[in-house]
C-alpha positions, 0 to 999 in steps of 0.5 A: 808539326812533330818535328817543330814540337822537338826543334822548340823543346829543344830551343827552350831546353838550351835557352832554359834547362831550369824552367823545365826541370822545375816543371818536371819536379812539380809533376812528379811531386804532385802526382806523388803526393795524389797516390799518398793523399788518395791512399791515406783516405782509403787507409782511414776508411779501412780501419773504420769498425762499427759496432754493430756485428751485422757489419762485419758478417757475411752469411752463405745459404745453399737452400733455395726459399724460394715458391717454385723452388724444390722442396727442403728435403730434397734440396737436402738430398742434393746437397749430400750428392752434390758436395760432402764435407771434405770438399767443404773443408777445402773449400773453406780453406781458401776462404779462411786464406783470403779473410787473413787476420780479418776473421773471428768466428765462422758459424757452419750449419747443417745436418748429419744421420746417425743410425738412420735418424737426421739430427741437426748440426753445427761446427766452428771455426776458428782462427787460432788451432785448439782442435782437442785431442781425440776422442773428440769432444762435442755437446749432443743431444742424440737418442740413446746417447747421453752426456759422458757417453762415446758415440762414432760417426763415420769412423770417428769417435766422439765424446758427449761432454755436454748436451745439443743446445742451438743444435742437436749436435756441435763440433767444436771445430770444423776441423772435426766434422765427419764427412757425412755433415751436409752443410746447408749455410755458414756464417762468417763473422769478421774481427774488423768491418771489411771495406767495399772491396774486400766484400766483394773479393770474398763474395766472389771467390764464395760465389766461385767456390760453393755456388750459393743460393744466396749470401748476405754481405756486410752492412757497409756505412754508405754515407761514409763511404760515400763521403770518404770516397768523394773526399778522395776525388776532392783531394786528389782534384784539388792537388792536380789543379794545384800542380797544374797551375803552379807548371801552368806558371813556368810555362807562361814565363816560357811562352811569353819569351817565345810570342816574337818566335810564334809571330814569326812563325804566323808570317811564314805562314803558319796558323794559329792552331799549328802554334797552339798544337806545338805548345800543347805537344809539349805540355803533353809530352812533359805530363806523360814523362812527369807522370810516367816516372811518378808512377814508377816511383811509387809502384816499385818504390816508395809503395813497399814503405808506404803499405807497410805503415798503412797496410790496408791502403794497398787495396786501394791502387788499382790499374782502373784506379791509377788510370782515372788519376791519370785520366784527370790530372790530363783533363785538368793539365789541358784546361788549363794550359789551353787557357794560357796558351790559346791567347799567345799563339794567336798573336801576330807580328804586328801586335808583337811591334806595337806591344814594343813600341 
């Protein structure tokens, strides 16, 4: 049968070079233009940004609330042995690195002892540098400290500017923090409302990294997502039936110049379903070569242009993402060319003559 497949493509590539090269074209724009439509939805998804702050926050807890949980002071206690600020600063690092320019304000709270009492306390972080010069300035309300007054913690000097509000002590930037801080929650607050994906890359690499109680990720509008991703789907379905039907025309045209050729092949003995399987090969082959070359185009080509211009698209193609493309440009490919093929390949010679006379 392989060997058929090839002796006919080779035939009708003599016969008709034109009619397949047309096919070819018509697979590879389509197939193209699935990847543009697909990623301009997604784009236009990712810049959505909704007004409520909650969206666009992603909160980090490392106290269990929990009835059997230990209690909060001892959960404190193993907190401080369990990672000190240092390695929370490196932590945050990678964090700040994967947010990019999407990110506002990072909130982190906890708790630090000065001369053996516990005080409440908090830092910021921010995306721009203005760290101040030392002695640092931080608003406290610590016993027998007062506003204007220097105060060391852990070997660094600190000057009282103004006094604790939300907190007992604040550090204006993270940065600042002495390593005796013992961070009990974080907040992140992002400029933008992230999308779905880029959610759950932040809550992995978090979950990776700090090992959370627990974490609160942003309010992602369902109903839009919902209704944007299935606009994705509808578009791209519509576009590979488009592309399928206009192939399934030129390969109609084929077909019918070759129904004397598959009768004759039924009279020397071969069945309907061997005719059929030589013109689905062939569509097969064709589809897998017109697809094949879409993907190279767009992957190491016309993709840099493409996420330049909509940079938040690029999230969007995935290897499981250009795999279910495939998956149903090949299902459609198929339902269609079966119905147009199934009715040629089963005539015989007879039927043939008597459509001649």
């Amino acid at each position: 049968m392989i060997r058929q497949t090839f002796y006919t493509i080779k035939n009708s590539l003599r016969e008709k070079p034109f009619l397949y090269a047309l096919i070819l074209i018509t697979q590879t724009v389509s197939v193209l233009c699935v990847f543009f439509c697909y990623g301009l939805v997604y784009n236009a998804f990712s810049n959505y940004q909704n007004v409520d702050s909650d969206s666009r926050c992603f909160s980090v807890e490392f106290i269990d609330y929990s009835e059997n949980a230990p209690t909060y002071q001892e959960q404190v206690k193993q907190l401080q042995q369990a990672m000190n600020y240092d390695v929370f600063k490196k932590n945050m690092a990678q964090i700040l690195e994967l947010l990019k320019n999407n990110r506002y304000d990072i909130n982190v709270y906890g708790y630090i002892t000065i001369d053996g009492k516990t005080y409440d306390a908090g830092a910021y972080f921010y995306t721009w540098d203005n760290i101040p010069e030392k002695p640092f300035e931080i608003r406290a309300s610590v016993d027998g400290y007062a506003v204007g007054d220097e105060i060391v913690i852990d070997g660094n000097t600190y000057f009282i500017h103004a006094p604790g509000e939300a907190d007992d002590i604040t550090f204006h930037h993270g940065e600042n923090a002495p390593t005796s801080f013992t961070v009990t929650d974080f907040l992140i607050e992002m400029e933008r409302q992230p999308t779905a994906l880029e959610a759950k890359k932040l809550a992995d690499k978090i979950d990776e990294l700090f090992h959370p109680k627990s974490t609160r990720e942003p309010e992602i509008p369902k109903l839009l997502e919902i209704q944007l991703t299935n606009t994705q789907i509808i578009l791209s379905a519509v576009i590979m039936v488009i592309a399928a039907l206009n192939c399934s025309l030129c390969y109609n045209y084929i077909n019918q110049k070759r129904r004397q050729q598959f009768a004759i092949f039924r009279l020397c003995g071969a069945r309907g379903y061997q005719n059929f399987a030589v013109c689905m090969a062939e569509v097969i082959l064709y589809m897998l070569v017109g697809s094949g070359i879409a993907y190279i185009l767009f992957k190491y080509g016309l993709s840099h242009w493409f996420f330049e211009r909509f940079p938040l698209a690029s999230d969007a193609f995935t290897n499981s993402v250009y795999a279910k493309m495939f998956g149903m440009y090949a299902a459609i490919m198929i339902v269609v060319m079966f119905v147009n093929i199934v009715r040629i390949t089963r005539r015989s010679v007879i039927d043939e003559r008597r459509e001649r006379n």
